[in-house]
Each structure stands twice: as C-alpha cells, then as structure tokens.
C-alpha positions in Angstrom: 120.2 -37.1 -29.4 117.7 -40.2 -30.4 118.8 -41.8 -27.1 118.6 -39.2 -24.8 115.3 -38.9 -25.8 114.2 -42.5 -25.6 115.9 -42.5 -22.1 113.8 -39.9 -21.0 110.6 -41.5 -22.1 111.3 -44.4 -20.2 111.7 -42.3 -17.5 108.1 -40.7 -17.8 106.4 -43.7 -18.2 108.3 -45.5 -15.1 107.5 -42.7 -12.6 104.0 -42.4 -14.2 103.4 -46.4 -12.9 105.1 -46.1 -9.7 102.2 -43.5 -8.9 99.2 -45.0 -9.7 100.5 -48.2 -7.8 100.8 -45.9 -4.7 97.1 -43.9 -5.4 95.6 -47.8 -5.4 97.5 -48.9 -2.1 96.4 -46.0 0.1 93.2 -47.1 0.4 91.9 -50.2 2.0 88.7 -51.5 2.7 87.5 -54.2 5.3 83.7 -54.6 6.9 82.4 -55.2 9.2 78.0 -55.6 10.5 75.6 -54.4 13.0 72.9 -56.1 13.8 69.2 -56.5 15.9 66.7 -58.7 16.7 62.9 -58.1 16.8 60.7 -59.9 19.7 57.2 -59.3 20.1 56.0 -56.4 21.8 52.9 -55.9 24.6 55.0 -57.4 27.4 55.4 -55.9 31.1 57.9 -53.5 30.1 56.0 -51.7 27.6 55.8 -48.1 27.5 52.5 -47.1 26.8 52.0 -44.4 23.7 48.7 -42.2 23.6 46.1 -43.4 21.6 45.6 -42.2 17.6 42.8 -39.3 18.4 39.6 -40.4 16.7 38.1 -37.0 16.8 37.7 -35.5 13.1 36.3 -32.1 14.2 38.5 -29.3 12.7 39.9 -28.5 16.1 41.4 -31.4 17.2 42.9 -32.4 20.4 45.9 -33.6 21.7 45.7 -37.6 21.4 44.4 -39.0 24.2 46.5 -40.7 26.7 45.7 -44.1 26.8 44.3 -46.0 29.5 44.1 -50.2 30.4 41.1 -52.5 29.2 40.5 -54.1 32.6 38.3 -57.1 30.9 39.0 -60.1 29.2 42.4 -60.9 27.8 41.9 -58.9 24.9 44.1 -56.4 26.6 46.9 -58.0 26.8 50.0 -58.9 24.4 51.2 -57.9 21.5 47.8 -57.3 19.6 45.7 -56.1 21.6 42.8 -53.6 22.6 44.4 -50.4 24.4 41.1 -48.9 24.8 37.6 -49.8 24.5 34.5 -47.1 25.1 31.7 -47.5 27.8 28.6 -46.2 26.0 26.4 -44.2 28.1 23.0 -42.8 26.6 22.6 -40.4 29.9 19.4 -39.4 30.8 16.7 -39.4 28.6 12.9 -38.7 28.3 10.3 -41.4 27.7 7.8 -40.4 24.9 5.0 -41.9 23.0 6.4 -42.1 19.5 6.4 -45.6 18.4 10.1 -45.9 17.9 12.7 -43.2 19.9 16.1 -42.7 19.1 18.3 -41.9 22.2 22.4 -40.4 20.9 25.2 -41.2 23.2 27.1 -38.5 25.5 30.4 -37.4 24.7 33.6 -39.5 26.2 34.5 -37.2 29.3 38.2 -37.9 29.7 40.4 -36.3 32.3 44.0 -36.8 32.9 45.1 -34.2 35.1 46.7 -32.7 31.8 44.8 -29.4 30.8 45.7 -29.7 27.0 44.2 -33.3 26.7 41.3 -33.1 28.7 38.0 -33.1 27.0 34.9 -34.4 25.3 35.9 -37.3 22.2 33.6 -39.4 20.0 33.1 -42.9 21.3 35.7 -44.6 19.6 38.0 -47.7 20.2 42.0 -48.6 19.8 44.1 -51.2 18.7 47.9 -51.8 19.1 49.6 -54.5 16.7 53.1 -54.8 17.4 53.9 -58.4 16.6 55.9 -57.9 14.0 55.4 -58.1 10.0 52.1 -56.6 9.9 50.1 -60.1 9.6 46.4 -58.7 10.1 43.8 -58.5 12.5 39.8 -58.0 12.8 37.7 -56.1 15.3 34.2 -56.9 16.2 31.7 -56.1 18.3 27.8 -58.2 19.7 24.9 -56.8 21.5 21.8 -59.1 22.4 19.9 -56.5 22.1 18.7 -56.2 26.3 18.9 -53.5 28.3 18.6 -55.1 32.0 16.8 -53.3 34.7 20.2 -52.6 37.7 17.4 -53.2 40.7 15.0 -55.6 38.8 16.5 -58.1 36.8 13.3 -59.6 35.5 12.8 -56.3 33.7 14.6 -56.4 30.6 14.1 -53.7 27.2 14.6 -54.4 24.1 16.7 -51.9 22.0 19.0 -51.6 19.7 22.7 -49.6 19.1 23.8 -48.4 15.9 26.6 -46.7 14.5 27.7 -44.9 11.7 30.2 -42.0 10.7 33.7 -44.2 11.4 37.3 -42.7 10.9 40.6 -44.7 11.6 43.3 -42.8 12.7 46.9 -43.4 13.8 49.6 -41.9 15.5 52.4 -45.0 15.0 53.4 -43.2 11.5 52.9 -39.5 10.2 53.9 -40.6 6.3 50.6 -40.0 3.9 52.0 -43.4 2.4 53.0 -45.0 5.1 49.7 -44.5 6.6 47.8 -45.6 3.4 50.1 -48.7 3.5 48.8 -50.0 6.8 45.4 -48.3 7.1 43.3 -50.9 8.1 39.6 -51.1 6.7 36.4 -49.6 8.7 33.4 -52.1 8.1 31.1 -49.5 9.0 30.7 -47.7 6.1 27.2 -46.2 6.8 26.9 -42.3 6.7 24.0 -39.5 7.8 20.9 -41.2 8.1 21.9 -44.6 7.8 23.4 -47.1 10.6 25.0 -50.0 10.8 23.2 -51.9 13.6 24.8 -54.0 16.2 22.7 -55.1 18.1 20.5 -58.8 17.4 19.1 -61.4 19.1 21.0 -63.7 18.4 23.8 -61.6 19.3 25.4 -62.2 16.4 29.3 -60.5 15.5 29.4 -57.7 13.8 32.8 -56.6 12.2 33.9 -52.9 12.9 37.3 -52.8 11.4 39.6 -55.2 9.5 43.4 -55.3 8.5 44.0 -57.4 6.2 47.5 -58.9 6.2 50.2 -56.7 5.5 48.4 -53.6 7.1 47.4 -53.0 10.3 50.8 -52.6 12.1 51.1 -49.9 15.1 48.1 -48.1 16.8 45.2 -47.8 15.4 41.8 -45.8 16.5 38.3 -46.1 15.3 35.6 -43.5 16.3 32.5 -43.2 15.8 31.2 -39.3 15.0 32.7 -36.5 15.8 32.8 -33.3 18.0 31.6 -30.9 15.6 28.7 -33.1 14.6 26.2 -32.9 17.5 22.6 -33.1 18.3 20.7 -29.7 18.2 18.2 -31.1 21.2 15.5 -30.1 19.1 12.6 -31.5 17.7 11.2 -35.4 19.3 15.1 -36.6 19.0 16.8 -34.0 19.4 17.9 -33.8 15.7 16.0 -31.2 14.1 16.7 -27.7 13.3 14.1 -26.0 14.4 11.5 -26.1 18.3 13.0 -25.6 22.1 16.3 -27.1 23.2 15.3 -30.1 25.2 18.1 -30.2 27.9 18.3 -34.1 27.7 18.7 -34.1 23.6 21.5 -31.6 23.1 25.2 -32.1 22.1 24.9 -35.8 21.9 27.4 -37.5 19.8 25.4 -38.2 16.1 27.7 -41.2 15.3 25.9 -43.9 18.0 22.3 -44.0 19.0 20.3 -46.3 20.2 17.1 -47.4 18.9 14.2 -48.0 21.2 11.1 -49.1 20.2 7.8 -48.2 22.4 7.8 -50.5 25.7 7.4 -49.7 29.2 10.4 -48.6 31.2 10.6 -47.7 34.7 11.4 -43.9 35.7 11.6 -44.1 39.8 14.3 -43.0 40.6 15.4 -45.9 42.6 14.4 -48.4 39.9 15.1 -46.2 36.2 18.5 -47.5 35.3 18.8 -50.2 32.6 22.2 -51.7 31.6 23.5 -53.7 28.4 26.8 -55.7 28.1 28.7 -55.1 24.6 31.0 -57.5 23.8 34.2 -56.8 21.8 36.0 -58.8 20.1 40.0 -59.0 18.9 40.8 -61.6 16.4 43.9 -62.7 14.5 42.1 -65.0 12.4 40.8 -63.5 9.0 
C-alpha cells in the first residue's frame, strides 16, 4: 500500500509541472516601435487656426478668425505675429482743456460668418510653433507724431497708452496646461493708470513676454474689453453723469491717446493726422 501511494504522488507532482511549463509557453512577447518627427511649423502649408479671443466681457464671442500681417517679416515662420491691430481714434472734437484724452473705436471685424462677426478690444496675436517652447518677447514704439495725411509739415504731438491687458489662448483648454505656458503681460497698469508707449525717442516698450519654457501655441493680448466702454459723457467721455456726446461714446477704455493742447486742423480736406506704431517680435530674451 506504501508504494502505491508514493507512485501516485509522483504522479501529482509530474502532471502538476507539465502544466505550468505549458501556461508559460503560451504566451510570447516581441516589440516592436512607432515613431515621428517634429519640423518647425509657419511654412506654406499651414493651416491657419482662429486667433485666442481677447475679449473678457462676459459674453464672449466666437474666436476670431485670423487674418495675415501684410508688413514686415514679422509675419512670417514659425514664430510669428498672426495679427496685429490698426488703432483708429475716429472722430473726435477739439476742446480747450489743456490736456484731452481721445479712447479708441472698437475692432469692427467681419468675415461673412454671422456668429464671429463683431466689435473686439484692440488686441494682438502670436503663434509659436517651433518646437520646445524656447520663449519669445513682444514690443511695441511710437515717436510720439501724429502726421497731417495732406500736409506733412504739420505734425501733433500725442501720446498712446494702454492699460487693462489679458492673454488668452486657444492652442490648449487645460487650466494647467494653460498656466504652464501663459506667457507674461508687461502691461500691468489697471483703471486710471497707463502704461505709455509712446516717446520721443521712440523707445521699445515690452507688451508681453514668455520666458523660456512658456509661450508655445497661440497666444492673444488685448487691450480692454467689450463691456468696459466709454459713457460719452462729461469732457472725455468718461464720466457718469452730462449729455452723451456722439463722438465720446462706446469707445474701448483699455487705449487712449493723450493729447495735449496744440493746434490741429478740422477742414475737412486737411483734418486727418496719422501715426506709424511699430511692433516688434523677438526671440532674443
């Protein structure tokens, strides 16, 4: 009986082997890799993606479709401007204060496309897509000369100012991811105060830096906001109480210009004075 016993537990521990040696073989692993290569982006075959809307008005619109910068070579390549705003201060009224402040129109910008058509704060864009997120700076120089368009011996002497910036983006929708690239607004001046730039010596000022390791994607910049307008009353159109002047209401409270008591031409022929802003794109920090 002892042996039939030890036979059989030889037995067990045989077939109890012979199965874990088959579990093992049955599967079998190899590998195998996949694989891509970066370039540069910007080039001819780039499809354009709408600008981060810089509006910070409750009711905000569909981003803005965005549309070439025609000068300079700042518009081209893989870090570049994708849209850059065209102040205008409209028409405005001549009075005897010793110092005027004049607030810029809305950005009228029409696409054909109900839904993004509209009014937007002046306000700028950058796209970044070189590749490992290696910093940029933007800047902007006024000389501070408002040229006469039929006289150019008549120049003014005033000054544009900003205030109110917010950077937006549409490249990522992540809270962190958008804190982990947000680049930096310069202009940090709120309410009454301004950041000026405008100077004689037309010196830079810087707008908006990303230091390295931020500033990948598209980026806006405005300046204001929708629901932050002029009230067109009072001498600049900013107080709260007197008549609506026409040519002082629902002007954007994020850029004015500055415009001390000089002589300016109101013919009709002769009334239109023009200044050149100067942007500036620069990989160099």
């Amino acid at each position: 009986m002892k042996k039939v016993c030890i036979s059989l537990l030889m037995c067990s521990v045989v077939l109890t082997s012979y199965g874990v040696v088959n579990s093992e073989a049955a599967t079998r692993n190899a590998k195998t890799i996949g694989d891509i290569t970066f370039t540069e982006g910007g080039g001819e075959n780039e499809v354009d993606t709408p600008d981060p809307n810089p509006d910070t008005s409750p009711d905000k619109k569909p981003d803005p479709n965005p549309e070439p910068v025609q000068d300079g070579d700042a518009g081209k390549g893989a870090l570049k401007f994708t849209y850059l705003p065209a102040i205008h201060f409209g028409i405005s009224e001549l009075n005897a204060q010793n110092i005027s402040y004049y607030y810029a129109e809305l950005m009228e910008r029409n696409y054909g496309d109900p839904a993004q058509n509209g009014d937007y704060p002046t306000f700028l864009t950058v796209q970044d897509v070189r590749g490992g997120a290696k910093g940029w700076k933007v800047s902007a120089k006024h000389d501070g000369k408002f040229i006469n368009k039929a006289d150019t011996t008549d120049v003014l002497k005033a000054r544009i100012q900003v205030n109110n910036a917010n950077i937006h983006t549409n490249t990522f929708t992540e809270a962190a991811d958008i804190a982990k690239y947000k680049p930096t607004s310069k202009v940090t001046a709120q309410g009454n105060d301004y950041v000026t730039i405008s100077s004689d010596a037309s010196q830079e000022v810087e707008l908006m830096v990303a230091p390295m390791g931020t500033g990948y994607g598209k980026w806006s910049q405005g300046f204001g906001a929708t629901n932050k307008l002029t009230t067109g009353k009072g001498k600049n159109g900013i107080e709260d109480t007197g008549k609506v002047n026409s040519t002082k209401v629902n002007r954007n409270l994020g850029v004015r210009l500055e415009f001390p008591a000089q002589v300016a031409q109101t013919d009709v022929a002769k009334n239109k004075y023009e200044a050149t802003i100067v942007w500036g794109l620069s990989d160099t920090l």
